[in-house]
N, C-alpha and C positions, 0 to 999 in steps of 0.2 A: 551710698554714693559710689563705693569702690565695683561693687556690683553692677550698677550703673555704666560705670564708665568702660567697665571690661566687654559688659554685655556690647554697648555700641562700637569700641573699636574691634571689636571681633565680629563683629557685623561690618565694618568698612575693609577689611581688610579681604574679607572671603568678597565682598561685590570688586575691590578692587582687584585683584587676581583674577577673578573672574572676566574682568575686562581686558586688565593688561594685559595675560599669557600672549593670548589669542593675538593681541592685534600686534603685540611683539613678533610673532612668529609672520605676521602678514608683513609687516614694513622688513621684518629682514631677510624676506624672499623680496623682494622688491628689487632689496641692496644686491642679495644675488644675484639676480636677472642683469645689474648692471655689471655685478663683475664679470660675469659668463660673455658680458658683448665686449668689455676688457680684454678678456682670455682669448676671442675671436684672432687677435690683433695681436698679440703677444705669449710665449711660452709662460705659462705659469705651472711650477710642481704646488704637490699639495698644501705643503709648508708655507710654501707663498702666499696662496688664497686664503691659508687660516690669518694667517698674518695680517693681507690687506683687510680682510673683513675685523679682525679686531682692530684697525684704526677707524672703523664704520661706526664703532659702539657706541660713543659719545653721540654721534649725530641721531642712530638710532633710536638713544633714549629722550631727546630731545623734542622727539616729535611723538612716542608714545607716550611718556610720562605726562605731560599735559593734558591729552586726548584721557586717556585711563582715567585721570583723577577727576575730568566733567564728566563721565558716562558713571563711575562709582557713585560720586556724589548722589547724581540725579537717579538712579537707581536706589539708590541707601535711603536719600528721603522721603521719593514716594512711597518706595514698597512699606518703609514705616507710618507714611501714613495711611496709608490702604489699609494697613493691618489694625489699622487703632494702638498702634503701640506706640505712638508720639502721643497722642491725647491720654493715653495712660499714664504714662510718664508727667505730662500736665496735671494731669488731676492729684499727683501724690507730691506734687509740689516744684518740680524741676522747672523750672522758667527756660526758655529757647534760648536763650545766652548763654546759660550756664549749660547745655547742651553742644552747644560751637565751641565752647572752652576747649569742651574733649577730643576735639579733632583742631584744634590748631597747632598742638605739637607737630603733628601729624603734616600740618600741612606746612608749617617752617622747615620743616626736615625736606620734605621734597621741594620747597622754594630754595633751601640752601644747596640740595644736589643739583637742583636744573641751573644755578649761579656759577659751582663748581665744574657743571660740565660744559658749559655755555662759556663759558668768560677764559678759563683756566686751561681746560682739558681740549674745546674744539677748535683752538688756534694751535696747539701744539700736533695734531690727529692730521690738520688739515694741509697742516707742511709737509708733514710725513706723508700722503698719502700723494702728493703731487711729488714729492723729490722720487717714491718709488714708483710713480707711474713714467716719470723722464727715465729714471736710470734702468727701467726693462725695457722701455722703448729702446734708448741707448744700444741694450746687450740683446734685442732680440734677434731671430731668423727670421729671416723674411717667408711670412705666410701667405700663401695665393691661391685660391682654390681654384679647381677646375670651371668653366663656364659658369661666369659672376660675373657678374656687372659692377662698378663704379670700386674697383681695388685701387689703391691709390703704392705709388713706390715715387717719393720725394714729389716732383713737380707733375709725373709720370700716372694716366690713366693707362690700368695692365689687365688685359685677357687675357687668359690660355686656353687651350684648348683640352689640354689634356694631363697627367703628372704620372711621374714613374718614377722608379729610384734614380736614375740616373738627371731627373731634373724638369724641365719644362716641355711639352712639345707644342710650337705653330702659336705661340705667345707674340701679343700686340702692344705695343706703347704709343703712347700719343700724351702730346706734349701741348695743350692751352693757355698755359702757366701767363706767358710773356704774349696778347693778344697780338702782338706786332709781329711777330717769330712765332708758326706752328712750325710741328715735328713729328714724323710718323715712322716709326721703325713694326719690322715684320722680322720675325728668325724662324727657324724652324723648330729650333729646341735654345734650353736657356738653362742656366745652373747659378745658384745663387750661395754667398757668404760672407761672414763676418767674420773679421778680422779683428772685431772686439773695441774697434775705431771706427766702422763705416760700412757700412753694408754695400757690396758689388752684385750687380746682376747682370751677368754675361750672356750677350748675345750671339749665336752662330749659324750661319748661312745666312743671312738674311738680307733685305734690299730695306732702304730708308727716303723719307721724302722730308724735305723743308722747304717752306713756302713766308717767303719776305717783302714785304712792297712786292706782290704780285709777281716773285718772279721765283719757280721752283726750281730747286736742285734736288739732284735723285745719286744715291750712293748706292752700291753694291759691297758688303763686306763678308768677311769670312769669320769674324769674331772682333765684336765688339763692347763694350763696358761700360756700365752707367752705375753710378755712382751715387749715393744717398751718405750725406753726413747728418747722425743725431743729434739735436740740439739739446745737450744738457755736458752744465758743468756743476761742480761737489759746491755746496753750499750751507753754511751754521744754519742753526734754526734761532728763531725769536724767541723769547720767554714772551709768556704773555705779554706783558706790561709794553715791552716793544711791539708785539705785534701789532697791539690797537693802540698806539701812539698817532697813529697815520689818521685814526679818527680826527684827530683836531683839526685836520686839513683837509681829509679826503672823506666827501658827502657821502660816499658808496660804502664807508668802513666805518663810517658814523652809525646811519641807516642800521646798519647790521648792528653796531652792538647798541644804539637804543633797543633792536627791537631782543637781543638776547636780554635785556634788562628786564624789557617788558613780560617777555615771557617767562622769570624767572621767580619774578612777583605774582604772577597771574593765579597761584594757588591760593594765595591770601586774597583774591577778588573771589575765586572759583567756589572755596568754601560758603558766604556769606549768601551768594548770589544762587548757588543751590538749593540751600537752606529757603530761600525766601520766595523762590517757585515750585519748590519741590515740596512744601510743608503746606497743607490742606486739613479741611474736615471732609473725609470720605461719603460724610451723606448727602453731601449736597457739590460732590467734585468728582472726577476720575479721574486716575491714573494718567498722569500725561508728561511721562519719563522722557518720551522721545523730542518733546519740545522743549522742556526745559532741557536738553541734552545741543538741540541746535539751536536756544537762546544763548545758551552757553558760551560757546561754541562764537559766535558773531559777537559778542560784545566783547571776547577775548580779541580773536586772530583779525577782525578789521580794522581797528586801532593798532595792532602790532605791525601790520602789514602797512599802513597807514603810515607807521612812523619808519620803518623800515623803506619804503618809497621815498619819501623826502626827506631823511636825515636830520630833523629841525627840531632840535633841544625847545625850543618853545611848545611844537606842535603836539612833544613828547611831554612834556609840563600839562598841560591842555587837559589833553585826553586821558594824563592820568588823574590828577580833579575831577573831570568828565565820571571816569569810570569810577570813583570812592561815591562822589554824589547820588548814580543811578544807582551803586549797592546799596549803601546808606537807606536812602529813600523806598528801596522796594523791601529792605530789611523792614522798617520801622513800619511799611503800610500794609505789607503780607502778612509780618508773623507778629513782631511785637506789641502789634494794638489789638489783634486779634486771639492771642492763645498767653 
């Protein structure tokens, strides 16, 4: 039996790496493609990126670790059945229960890490990652590139035309903010800074237009100033337990941690439910990894999404009955009447 059991988790654990690596390294290029339109927007040094991308991790793992452990699975049990290496295992006496035994360690350990990073870890990750995207907005420079569309500076749509060291040249603002009150400034060059309070971008030579209940006013100036204050002030963080206290009250932070619940139990569904599509007699069956893979897959994340949608501890009750019953029942009529 010890043989047994080494032979199989050493078999789940090469399908599951094999799965994980990969689609780890795809969702956290993902993550990067968002920091980089981040970075668009704001100075980031290198330290910093490493930084914000390690409060990405928890959420990372959140959405690999699940996916990995249905493409494993559903890989682990076809290819053993394909190979006749589950009916051999039947025939020297192992029963399909006593099978699942050997991977349930396995999969409490991953239902207790996606708990601990779900519940614990991505409320603490996810304050940090909004206080330091306010507080580099805050300390940033103002970055404008040359002939771009839709740059925004406070209430302020800005083109330029061109940049130098010395600053902006033939730079435009327009002002839609206040539909009642537009505003149209032109300069010929512009220079921008922060003073660590507020960002100033200086206007010089330039003619300006405002137009109010239809009546325009036109200015000519020599040097002008528009002003952008950051909205962030220093703030504690919640321990978990405060964080989703708001659940009680608020449907949209309910939503959310049934459905972190949901998806933290889902390995204990994900196991049985593989096993019970995945486990065939190859002479009268094929290979059919990739459907049990998005049967998977839908009888997990639509219920999860489902409850995450509507926030309703009933709905969440429901569909978790719902989903022990359909294991249950497809366990008892795939494998265990049959092998």
């Amino acid at each position: 039996m010890v043989e047994t059991r080494h032979f199989l988790l050493q078999a789940f654990v090469r399908k599951f790496l094999i799965v994980f690596l990969p689609f780890l390294l795809i969702v956290s290029l993902v993550f990067l493609i968002q920091i980089s339109i981040l970075s668009s927007r704001i100075n980031l040094a290198s330290g910093e990126l490493l930084r914000f991308f390690s409060y990405l991790i928890p959420e990372i793992l959140l959405y690999t670790i699940p996916f990995a452990l249905i493409a494993a699975l559903a890989n682990l049990f076809t290819a053993l059945s394909e190979e006749n290496e589950l009916i051999a295992l039947f025939a020297l006496g192992h029963r399909p229960i006593h099978l699942l035994r050997q991977y349930l360690p396995v999969t409490i350990l991953l239902s207790t890490l996606l708990a601990v990073l779900s519940l614990m870890l991505y409320p603490q990750m996810k304050q940090k990652i909004q206080i330091f995207k306010e507080r580099k907005l805050a300390e940033a420079t103002l970055k404008i590139s040359p002939n771009k569309l839709s740059q925004s500076f406070g209430d302020y749509h800005v083109y330029v035309a061109a940049r130098d060291a010395k600053g902006y040249r033939d730079i435009v603002l327009f002002d839609n903010h206040n539909h009642a009150r537009q505003r149209l400034f032109l300069a010929r060059r512009a220079t921008a800074r922060n003073d660590g309070k507020r960002l100033a971008l200086t206007l010089y030579d330039g003619t300006g237009e405002s137009e109010e209940r239809g009546k325009i006013e036109s200015l000519r100036y020599r040097k002008l100033t528009v002003y952008q204050y950051p909205r962030f002030s220093e703030r504690s963080y919640l321990n978990f337990r405060r964080f989703w206290e708001r659940a009680a009250t608020d449907r949209h932070q309910r939503g959310k941690l049934l459905y972190f619940i949901f998806i933290s139990i889902s390995p204990l569904f994900i196991l049985p439910l593989s096993a019970a599509l995945g486990i065939f007699n190859p002479r009268y069956e094929k290979n059919r990894a990739a459907a049990v893979i998005f049967f998977n897959a839908l009888l997990i994340y639509i219920p999860a999404v489902l409850i995450q949608k509507s926030g309703s501890l009933t709905l969440f009750a429901l569909l978790f009955v719902a989903e022990v019953l359909v294991v249950t029942l497809l366990l008892q009529r795939k494998v265990l009447k049959r092998f």
